[in-house]
C-alpha positions as CSV (number, residue, x, y, z in Angstrom):
1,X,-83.1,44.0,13.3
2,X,-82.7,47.6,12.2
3,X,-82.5,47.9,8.6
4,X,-78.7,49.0,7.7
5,X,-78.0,50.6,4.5
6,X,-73.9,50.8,2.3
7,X,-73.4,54.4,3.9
8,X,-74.1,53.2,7.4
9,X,-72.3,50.1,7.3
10,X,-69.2,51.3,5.6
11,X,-69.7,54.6,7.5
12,X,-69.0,56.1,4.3
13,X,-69.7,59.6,5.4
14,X,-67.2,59.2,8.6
15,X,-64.2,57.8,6.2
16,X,-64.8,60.4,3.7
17,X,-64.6,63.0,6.2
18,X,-61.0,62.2,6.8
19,X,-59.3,63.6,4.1
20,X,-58.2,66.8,5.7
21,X,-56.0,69.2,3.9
22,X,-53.3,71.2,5.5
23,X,-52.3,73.4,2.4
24,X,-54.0,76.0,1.3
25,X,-56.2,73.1,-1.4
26,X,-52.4,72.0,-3.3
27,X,-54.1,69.5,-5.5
28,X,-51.7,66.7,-5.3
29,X,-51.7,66.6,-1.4
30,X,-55.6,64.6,-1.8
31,X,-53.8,62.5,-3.4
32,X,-50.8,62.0,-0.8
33,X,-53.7,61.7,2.2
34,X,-55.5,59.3,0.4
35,X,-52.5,57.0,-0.3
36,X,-51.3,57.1,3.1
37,X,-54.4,56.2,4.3
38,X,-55.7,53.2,2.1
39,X,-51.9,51.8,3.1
40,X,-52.7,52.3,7.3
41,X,-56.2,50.3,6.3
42,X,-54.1,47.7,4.8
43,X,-51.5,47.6,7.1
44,X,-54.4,46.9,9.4
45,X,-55.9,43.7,8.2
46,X,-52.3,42.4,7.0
47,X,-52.1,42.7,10.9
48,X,-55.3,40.8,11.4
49,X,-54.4,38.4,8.9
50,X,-51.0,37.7,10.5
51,X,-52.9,36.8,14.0
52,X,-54.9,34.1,12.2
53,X,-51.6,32.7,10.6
54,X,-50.2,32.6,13.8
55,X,-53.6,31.4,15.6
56,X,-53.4,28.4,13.2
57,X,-49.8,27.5,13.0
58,X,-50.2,27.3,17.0
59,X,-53.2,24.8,16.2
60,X,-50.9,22.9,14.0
61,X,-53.0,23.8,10.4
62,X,-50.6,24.6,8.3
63,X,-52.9,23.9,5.5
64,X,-55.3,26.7,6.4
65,X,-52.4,29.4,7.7
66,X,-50.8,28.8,3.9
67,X,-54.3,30.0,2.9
68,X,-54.1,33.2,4.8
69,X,-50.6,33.5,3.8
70,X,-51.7,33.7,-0.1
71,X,-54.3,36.4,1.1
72,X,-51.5,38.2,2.3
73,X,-49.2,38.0,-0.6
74,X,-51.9,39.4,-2.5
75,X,-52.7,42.5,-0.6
76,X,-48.8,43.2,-0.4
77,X,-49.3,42.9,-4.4
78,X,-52.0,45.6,-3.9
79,X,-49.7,48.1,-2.1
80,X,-47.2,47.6,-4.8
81,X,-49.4,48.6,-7.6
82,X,-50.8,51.8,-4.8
83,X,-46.9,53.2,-5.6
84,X,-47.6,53.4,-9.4
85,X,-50.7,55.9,-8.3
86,X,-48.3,57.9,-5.8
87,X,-45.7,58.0,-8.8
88,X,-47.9,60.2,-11.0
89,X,-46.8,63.1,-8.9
90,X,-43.8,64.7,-9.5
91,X,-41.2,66.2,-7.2
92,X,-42.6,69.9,-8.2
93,X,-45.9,68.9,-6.8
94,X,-45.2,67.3,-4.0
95,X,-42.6,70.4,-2.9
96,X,-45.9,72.3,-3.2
97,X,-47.5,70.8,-0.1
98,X,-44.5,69.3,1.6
99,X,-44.1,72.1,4.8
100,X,-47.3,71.5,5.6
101,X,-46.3,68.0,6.6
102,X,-44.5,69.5,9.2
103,X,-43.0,66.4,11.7
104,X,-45.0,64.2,10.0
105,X,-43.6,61.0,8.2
106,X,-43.8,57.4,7.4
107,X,-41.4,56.7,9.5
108,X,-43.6,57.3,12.6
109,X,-46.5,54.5,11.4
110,X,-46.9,52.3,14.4
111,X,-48.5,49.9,12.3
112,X,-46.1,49.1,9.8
113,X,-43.9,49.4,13.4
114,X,-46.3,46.4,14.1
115,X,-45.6,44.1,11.0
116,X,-41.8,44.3,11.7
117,X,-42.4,42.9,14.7
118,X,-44.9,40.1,14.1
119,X,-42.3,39.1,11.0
120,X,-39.5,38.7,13.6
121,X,-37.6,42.3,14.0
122,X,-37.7,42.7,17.0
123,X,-35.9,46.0,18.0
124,X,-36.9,47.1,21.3
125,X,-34.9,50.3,20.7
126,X,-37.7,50.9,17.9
127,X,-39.9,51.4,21.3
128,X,-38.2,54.5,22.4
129,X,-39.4,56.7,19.7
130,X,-43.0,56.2,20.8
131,X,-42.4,56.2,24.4
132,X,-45.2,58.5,26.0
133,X,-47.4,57.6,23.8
134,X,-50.5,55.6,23.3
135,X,-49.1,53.4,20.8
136,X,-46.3,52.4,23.0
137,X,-48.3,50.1,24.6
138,X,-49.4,48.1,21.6
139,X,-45.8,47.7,20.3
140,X,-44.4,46.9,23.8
141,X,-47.4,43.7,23.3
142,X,-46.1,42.9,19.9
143,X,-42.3,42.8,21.3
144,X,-43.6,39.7,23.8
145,X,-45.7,38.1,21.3
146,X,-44.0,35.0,19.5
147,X,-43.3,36.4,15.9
148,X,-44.5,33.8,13.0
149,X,-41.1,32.7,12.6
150,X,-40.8,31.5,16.1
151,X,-45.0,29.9,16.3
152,X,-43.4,27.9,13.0
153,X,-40.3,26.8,14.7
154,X,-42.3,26.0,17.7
155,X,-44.5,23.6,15.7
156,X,-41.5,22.2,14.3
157,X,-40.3,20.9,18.0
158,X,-44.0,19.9,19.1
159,X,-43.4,17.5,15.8
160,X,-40.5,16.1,17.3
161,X,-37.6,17.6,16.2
162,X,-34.4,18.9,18.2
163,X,-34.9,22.6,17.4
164,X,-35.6,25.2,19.7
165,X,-37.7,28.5,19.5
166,X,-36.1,30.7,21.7
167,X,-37.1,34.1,23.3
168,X,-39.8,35.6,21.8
169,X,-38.7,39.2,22.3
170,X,-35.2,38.6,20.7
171,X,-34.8,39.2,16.6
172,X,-35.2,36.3,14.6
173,X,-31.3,34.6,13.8
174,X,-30.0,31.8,11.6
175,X,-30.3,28.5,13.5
176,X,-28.3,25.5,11.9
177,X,-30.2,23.2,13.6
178,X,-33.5,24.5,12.0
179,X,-32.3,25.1,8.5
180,X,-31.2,21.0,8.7
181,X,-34.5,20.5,9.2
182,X,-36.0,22.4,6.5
183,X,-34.0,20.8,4.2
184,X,-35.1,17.6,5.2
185,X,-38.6,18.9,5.0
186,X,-38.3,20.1,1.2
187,X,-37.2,16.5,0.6
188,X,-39.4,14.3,2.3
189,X,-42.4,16.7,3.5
190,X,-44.1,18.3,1.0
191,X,-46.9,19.9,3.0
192,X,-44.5,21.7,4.9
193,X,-42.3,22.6,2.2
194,X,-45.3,24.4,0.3
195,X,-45.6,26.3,3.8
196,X,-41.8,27.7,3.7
197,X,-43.1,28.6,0.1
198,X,-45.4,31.1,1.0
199,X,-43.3,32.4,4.0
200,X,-40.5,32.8,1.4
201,X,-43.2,34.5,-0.8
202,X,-44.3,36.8,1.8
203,X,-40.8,38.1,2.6
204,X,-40.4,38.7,-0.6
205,X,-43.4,40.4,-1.3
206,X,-42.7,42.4,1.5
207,X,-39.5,43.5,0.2
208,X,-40.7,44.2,-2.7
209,X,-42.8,46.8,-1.4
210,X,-39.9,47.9,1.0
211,X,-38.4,48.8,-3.0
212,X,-40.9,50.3,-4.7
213,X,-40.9,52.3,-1.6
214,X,-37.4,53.5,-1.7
215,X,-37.6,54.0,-5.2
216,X,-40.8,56.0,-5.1
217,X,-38.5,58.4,-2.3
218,X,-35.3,59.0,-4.2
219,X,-37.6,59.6,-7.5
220,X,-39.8,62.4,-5.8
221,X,-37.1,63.8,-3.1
222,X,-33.5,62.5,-4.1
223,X,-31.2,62.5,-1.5
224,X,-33.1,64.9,0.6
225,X,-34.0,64.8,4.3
226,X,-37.4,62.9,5.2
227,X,-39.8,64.5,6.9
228,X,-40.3,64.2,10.5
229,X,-36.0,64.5,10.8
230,X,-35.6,61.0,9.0
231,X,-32.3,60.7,6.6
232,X,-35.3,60.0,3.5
233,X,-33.9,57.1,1.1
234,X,-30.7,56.6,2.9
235,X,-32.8,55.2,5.7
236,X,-34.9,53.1,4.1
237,X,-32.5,51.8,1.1
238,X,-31.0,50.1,4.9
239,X,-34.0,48.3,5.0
240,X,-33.7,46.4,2.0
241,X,-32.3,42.6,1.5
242,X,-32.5,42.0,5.7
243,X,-35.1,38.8,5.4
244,X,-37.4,38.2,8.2
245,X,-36.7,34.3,8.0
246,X,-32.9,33.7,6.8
247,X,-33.2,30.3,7.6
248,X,-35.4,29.8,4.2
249,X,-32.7,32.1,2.6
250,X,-29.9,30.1,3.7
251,X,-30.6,26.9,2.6
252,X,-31.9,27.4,-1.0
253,X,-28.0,26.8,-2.3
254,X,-27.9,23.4,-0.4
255,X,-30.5,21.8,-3.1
């Protein structure tokens, strides 16, 4: 076996390569790269993290997806704290990068594109602003993959109950029929009760970050245009408080 050393495995040189100015060496837009880019790494394995969940709710393991669940939590706990970093600039220095940016913006991540659709939002009008391109192809798969929410309520009817999954491309709904069942669960099931747990923490953690986010915008732009022709904080102050399972929403006042 060819001896392998940090550098080489981590391809260190490669990654640190990839921090490639477009002003004229603004300080603060290292900074701005950087950020960006640990959260696309992230965004990656919460993807590949997500598969497994999904990989083992379809194998009936709830035990071990409610493992991979807390993993997630805590890297969308690491993201959170990543805002903090990206606060320490102020709107003065980000203005002195900012046209550089050009069309540029967070709206366009296909990966975080990715996670809305493995959580349930499935929007195949979000499709049309990638049309042409490479990613298209990877989102289109995502739109006919079963989201977690509908593997979970598929494991619920393999366990007998009358509740039914539904399409796998259409956005995740409030289902009467499974919220009776959830409440039964919290009372008599406590395995899968702990389960809706950690899918109730993970929206929640993910809408946490969704916050910071916002907050992060309005405090370095205001009420400015986004880049890339998004409406900034407007657009994503939208996002907020629209869960990705609103059947573990709905029945927390029936207790």
């Amino acid at each position: 076996m060819t001896e392998i050393d940090y550098g080489t495995y981590l391809k260190v040189p490669e990654l640190l390569s990839l921090q490639q100015l477009q002003s004229d060496d603004e300080h603060d837009e290292m900074l701005f790269i950087i950020i960006h880019q640990v959260h696309e790494l992230w965004f990656k394995q919460l993807l590949h993290e997500f598969d497994r969940v999904g990989e083992l709710i379809d194998q009936d393991d709830l035990g071990r997806a409610g493992g991979q669940l807390h993993r997630v939590l805590k890297i969308l706990k690491t993201i959170v704290q990543q805002v903090d970093v990206l606060e320490t600039m102020t709107p003065l220095d980000f203005e002195s990068f900012r046209a550089f940016l050009g069309s540029a913006s967070g709206f366009q991540s296909v990966q975080f594109r990715e996670l809305e659709l493995v959580l349930g939002r499935k929007e195949p009008e979000a499709l049309t602003r990638f049309e042409n391109r490479p990613a298209h192809g990877r989102l289109r798969a995502r739109l006919t993959q079963p989201s977690i929410w509908h593997r979970f309520v598929s494991l619920l009817a393999r366990r007998g109950h009358d509740v039914h999954p539904g399409d796998v491309a259409a956005p995740t709904r409030e289902d009467p029929a499974v919220q009776e069942v959830l409440v039964e669960a919290y009372r008599s099931d406590p395995d899968l009760a702990g389960f809706c747990e950690r899918l109730i923490d993970v929206d929640e953690g993910v809408h946490e970050w969704r916050y910071r986010h916002v907050m992060m915008v309005q405090r370095t732009i205001g009420m400015k245009q986004g880049t890339g022709g998004s409406s900034g904080a407007e657009y994503l102050r939208s996002t907020l408080f629209s869960p990705f399972f609103p059947d573990l929403w709905a029945i927390r006042a029936r207790f």
